[in-house]
N, C-alpha and C positions, 0 to 999 in steps of 0.2 A: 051214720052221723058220728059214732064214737069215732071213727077212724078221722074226722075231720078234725076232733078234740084231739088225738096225737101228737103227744109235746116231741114226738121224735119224728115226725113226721117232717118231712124240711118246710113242706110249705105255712107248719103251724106257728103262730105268731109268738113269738118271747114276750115273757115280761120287756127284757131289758131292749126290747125292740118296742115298747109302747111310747108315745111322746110325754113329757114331763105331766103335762096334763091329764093323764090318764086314759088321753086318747091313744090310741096305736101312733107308733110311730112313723116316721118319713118311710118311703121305701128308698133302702142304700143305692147311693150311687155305682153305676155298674163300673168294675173292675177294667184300664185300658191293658189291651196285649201288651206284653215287651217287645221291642223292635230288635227285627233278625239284621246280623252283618250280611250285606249284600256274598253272596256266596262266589261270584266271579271276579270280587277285584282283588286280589290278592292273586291269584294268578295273572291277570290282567296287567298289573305291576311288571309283573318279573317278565312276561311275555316285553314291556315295553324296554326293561333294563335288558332284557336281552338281546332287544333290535337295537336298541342303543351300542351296544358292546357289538352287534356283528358290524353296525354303518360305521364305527368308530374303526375297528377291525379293515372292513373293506377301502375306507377309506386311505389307511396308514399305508395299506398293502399297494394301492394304487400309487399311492406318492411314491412308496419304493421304488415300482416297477417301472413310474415311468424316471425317476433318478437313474437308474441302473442303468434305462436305455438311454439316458444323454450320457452317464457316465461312457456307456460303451460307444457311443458316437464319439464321441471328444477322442476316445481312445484309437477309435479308426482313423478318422480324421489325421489326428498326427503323425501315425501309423506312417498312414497313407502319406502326407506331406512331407513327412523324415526321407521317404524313398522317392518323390519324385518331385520334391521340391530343386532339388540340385539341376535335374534336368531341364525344369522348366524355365529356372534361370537362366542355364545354356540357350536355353530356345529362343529366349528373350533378347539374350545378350551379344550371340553370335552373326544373325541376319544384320542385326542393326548394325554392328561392327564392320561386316563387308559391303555395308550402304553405303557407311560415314567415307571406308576406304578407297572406295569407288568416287566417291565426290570428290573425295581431297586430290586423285588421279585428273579427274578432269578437268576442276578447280585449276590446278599447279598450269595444267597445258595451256588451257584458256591464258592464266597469268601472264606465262612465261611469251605465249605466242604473241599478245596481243602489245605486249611491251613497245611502246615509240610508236603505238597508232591507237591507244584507247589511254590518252593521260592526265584525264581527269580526278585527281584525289577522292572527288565526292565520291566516282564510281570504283576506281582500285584500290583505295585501302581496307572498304570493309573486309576482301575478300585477301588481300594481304593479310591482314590481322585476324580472319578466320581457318585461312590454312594450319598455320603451327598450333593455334588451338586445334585441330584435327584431328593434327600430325601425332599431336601429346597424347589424345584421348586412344589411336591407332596403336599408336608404339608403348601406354602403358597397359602392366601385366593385369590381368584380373586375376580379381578375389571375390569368392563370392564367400559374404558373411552369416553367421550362422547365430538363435538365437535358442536358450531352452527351454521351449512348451511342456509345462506342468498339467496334468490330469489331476485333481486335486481326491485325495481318500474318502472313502464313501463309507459312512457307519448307519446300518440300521438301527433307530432308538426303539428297539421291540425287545422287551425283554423274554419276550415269549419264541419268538423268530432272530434271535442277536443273528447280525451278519456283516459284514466287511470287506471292501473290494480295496487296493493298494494305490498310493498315489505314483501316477507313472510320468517317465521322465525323458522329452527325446529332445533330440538335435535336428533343428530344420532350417535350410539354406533360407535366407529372407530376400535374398535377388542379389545384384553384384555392385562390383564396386569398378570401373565407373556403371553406371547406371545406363540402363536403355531408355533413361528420360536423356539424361545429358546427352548420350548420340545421339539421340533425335534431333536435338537440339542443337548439337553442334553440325548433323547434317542438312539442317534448314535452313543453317546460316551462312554455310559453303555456298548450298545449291542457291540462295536466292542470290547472295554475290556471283556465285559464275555466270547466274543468266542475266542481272545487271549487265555485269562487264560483258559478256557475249551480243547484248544486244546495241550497246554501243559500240562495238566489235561488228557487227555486221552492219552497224549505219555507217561506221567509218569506209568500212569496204564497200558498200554500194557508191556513199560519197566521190572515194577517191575514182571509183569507173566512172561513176558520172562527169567528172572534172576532167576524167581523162578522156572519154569522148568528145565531151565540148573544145576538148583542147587538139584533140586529133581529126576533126572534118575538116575545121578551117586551112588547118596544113595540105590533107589531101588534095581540098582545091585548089588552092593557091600555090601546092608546087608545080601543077601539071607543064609541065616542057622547061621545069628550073633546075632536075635530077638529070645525072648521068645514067642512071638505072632504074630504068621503072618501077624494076622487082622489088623496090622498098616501097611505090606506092600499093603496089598491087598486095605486098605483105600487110600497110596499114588499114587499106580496103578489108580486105579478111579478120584482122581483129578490129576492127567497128564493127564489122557483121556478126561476129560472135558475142560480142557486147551485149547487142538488144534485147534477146531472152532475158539474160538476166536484172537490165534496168526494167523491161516489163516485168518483170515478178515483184520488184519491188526492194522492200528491204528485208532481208530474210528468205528471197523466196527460193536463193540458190545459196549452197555450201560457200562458206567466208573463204576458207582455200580456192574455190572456183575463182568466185567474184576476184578478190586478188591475184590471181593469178591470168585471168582476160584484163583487168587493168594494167599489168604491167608487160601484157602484150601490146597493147596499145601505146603505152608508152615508149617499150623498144620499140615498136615500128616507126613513132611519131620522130623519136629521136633518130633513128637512122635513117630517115627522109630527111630533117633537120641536117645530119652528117653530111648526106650524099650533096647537099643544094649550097652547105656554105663550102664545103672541098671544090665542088664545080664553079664556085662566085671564084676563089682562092685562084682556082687556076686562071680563068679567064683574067683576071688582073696581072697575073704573073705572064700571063703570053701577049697582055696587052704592054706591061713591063719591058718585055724583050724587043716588042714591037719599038718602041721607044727608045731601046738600045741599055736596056738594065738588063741584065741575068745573074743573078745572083749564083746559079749554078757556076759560075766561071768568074763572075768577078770580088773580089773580097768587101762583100759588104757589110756597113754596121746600120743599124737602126737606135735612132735617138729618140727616147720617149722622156713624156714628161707627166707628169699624176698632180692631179689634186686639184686642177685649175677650174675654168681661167682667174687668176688672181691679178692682183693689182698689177704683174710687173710681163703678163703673156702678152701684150699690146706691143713690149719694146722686145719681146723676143721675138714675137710676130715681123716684128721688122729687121730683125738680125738675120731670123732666117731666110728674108725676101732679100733681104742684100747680098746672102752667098750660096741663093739659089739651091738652099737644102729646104729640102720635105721633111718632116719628122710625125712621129703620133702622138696627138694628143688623149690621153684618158681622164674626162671630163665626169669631176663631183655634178650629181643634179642640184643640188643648194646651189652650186655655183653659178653654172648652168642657166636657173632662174633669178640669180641676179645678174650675172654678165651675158643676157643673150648677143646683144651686138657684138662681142670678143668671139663667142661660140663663130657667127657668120663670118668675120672677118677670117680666124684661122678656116673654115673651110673654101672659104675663099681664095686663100693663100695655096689650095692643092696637100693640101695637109690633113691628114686620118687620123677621123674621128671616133672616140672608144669608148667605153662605157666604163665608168667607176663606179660605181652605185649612185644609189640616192646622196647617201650621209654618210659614207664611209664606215659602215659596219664589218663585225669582223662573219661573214656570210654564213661558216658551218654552226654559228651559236643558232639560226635563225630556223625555222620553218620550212618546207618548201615553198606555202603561200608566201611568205615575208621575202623570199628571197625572191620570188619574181616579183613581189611589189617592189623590190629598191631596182630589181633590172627592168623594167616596164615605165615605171614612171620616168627613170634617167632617160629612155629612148624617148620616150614621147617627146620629153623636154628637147633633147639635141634634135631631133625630127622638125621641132616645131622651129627652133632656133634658125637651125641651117639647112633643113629641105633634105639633108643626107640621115640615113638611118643606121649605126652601128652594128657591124657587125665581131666585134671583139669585144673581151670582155679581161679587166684585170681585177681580180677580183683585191679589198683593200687587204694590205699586209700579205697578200700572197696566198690568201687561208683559203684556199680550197679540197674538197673533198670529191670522191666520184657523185655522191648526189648533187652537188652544187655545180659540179659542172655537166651532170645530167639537164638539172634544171635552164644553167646558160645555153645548154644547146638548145632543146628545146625554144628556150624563148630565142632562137636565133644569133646566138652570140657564141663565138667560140672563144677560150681560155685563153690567154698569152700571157703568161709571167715573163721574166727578164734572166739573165746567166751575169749580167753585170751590176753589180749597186755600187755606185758613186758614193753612196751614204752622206750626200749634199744635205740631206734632210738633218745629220745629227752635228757635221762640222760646221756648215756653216760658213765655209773660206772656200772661193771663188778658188783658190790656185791650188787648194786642195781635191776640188770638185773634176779638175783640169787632171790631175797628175793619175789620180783614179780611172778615169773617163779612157785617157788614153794609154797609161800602161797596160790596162788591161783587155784592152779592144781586140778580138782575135775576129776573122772571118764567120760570119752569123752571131756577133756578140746582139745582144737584144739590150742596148744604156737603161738603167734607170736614173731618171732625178725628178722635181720637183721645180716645177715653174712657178709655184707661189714663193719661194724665197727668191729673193733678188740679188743674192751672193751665186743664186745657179745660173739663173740668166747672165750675168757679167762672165761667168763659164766658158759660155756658149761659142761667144766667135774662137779664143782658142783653143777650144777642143774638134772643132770642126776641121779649124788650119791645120794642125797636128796630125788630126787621121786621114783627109785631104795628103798630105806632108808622105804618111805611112803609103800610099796608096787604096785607102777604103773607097769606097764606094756609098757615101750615107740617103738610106729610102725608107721610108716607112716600113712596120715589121711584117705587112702581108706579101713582102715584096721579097724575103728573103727566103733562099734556099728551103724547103722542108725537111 
């Protein structure tokens, strides 16, 4: 029990532990731990600061690395383009140059060939006004231009890793000067003008065969037993037959050199059947002439023509002529023609040869070949219709003929006869002028010109007739003389 009395005892109660009262005191509130710093965050930290610093780290490293590799890209690249940019220019620029050169070749032939058979501006000027553009792009020098690609300097911001790549600096051809855009360009513009104009070029040439066939059956049959030599019908036969292929193909379907070239077999043949039929009509009159007691071979004869009629004053030369029993040739305007047909009949009536002036008196080689058989077709109809006789001569007005125009008069049945005399009644105007002309000049196969619509050349007439009457001529129409 004493030991329970021990004031040193810890469990023994204090005075100053008793309550005021004299009771024992409270028992003391028990003592709280102190709290421990967690022992892992403090590494924990630096573990994060440190992943911070390597992602931070890895990150910069990667932006370098992939820097460095566009740096080094950009660097091949130009590299690369410094050295084969020039070439590929060439590549570029050289094919297309012997395209453009090649067209402008073909282009020029087309042009030049189809010249007087393809004359429509709509279709030949593009290709006009595309050749010397071409021609300019062919014949100037190239330059191929050059520009300079910068590789720009490369700094790594590491202070830890400082690094530095140089900015580089090259020469690269950019393409040429003219451009493989512009010869394209200018070769689309050729090539689609040459095939324009080619293909009116090849409708022209099937045309003209067509026209020429149509124009060469009717002659075949209708000259049979009217030629001195067959061998021109039998030539026409053979080019008609060579024809057909190619109007069966169509247009295009044979080479435009072909096509024209069996057209203008056709046409020689047509025309040398024309030849043979009107030389054979020529003689037969001249042997029926002789028959009648004219030969011009032996006798000194003139032939008295007159142009432009019948006019107001051929009625009274019509009866001059019937009074001194001269013939002469009339070469009859078609205007005329349809307004004086009764004159037309009465001179054929009279035994007097009937000729062809044209329609309207144009001057023939300005004209066409269509145009010019329309002014020789309609005049025949008109004399045909008038007077039942069909011309076979032809004067053409002012003299103006060419070999095509008097291809075409053959053809349409007419043969050519100009004069070796002019009176030039047409520009005096004096009756004794007309006279003094007429017969000073009259030599054996002289061919008269004058003009039966003035009435100063009709008053002419009886004395010039007396005169070479006087000389010993012999005056007859011009089919009638010597050849």
């Amino acid at each position: 029990m004493a030991d329970d009395l021990d004031p040193t005892h810890p469990e023994t109660p204090d005075a100053s532990d008793r309550h005021p009262s004299g009771g024992p005191a409270d028992p003391a509130e028990p003592t709280r731990p102190r709290r421990r710093v967690w022992p892992w965050l403090v590494p924990g930290v630096a573990v994060v600061v440190a992943g911070a610093l390597v992602l931070t780290a890895s990150v910069e490293h990667d932006r370098w690395v992939g820097s460095v590799e566009r740096y080094h890209a950009d660097v091949t690249e130009a590299e690369r383009d410094a050295v084969t940019a020039r070439a590929e220019a060439e590549a570029a620029y050289l094919p297309r140059l012997a395209t453009l050169a090649a067209a402008e070749v073909v282009g020029g032939a087309v042009l030049a060939q189809s010249e007087g058979q393809v004359e429509d501006p709509a279709v030949r000027d593009p290709l006009a006004a595309a050749l010397p553009e071409a021609a300019t792009l062919v014949g100037a020098p190239v330059e191929y231009p050059v520009e300079d690609r910068t590789v720009d300097a490369l700094t790594r911001p590491n202070p830890f890793f400082p690094r530095s790549l140089p900015e580089r600096r090259f020469e690269v051809v950019t393409g040429s000067t003219p451009s493989p855009e512009a010869l394209d360009d200018a070769t689309a513009a050729v090539v689609g003008a040459t095939q324009d104009v080619a293909s009116a070029w090849q409708q022209w040439a099937y045309d003209g065969l067509e026209d020429a066939v149509a124009e060469g059956r009717p002659v075949l049959t209708e000259s049979a037993g009217l030629v001195s030599d067959e061998g021109h019908r039998t030539s026409l036969d053979a080019a008609l037959a060579a024809a057909d292929p190619s109007l069966d193909a169509g247009v295009g379907g044979a080479p435009v050199a072909e096509v024209v070239a069996q057209r203008d077999a056709v046409l020689g043949a047509t025309e040398a059947v024309w030849t043979d039929r009107l030389e054979l009509t020529l003689q037969q009159r001249r042997e029926l002439g002789r028959a009648q007691g004219v030969d011009c071979t032996v006798d000194r004869c003139v032939a008295l023509t007159f142009d432009d009629g019948p006019g107001a004053d051929t009625e009274r030369l019509l009866k001059t002529l019937a009074e001194k029993h001269v013939t002469a040739t009339f070469f009859l305007v078609g205007t005329n023609v349809e307004k004086r047909p009764d004159v037309v009949r009465d001179t054929a009536a009279g035994g007097h040869l009937l000729a062809n002036h044209t329609w309207d008196h144009p001057q023939l080689t300005t004209l066409d070949d269509d145009e010019v058989r329309a002014e020789l077709e309609r005049t025949q109809e008109a004399i045909t219709e008038a007077s039942g006789e069909t011309p076979t001569f032809l004067r053409p007005p002012y003299g103006d003929v060419d070999d095509r125009v008097r291809s075409v008069a053959t053809r349409t049945g007419l043969q050519v006869i100009l004069w070796n005399l002019d009176t030039l009644d047409w520009k005096t105007k004096d009756a004794a002028e007309t006279r003094r002309r007429a017969v000073e000049g009259a030599r054996p196969g002289s061919v008269v010109l004058m003009h039966d619509i003035h009435a100063t050349t009709v008053d002419a007439v009886p004395g010039i007739i007396d005169d070479l009457r006087a000389e010993g001529y012999t005056l007859v129409t011009v089919d009638l003389l010597a050849p």
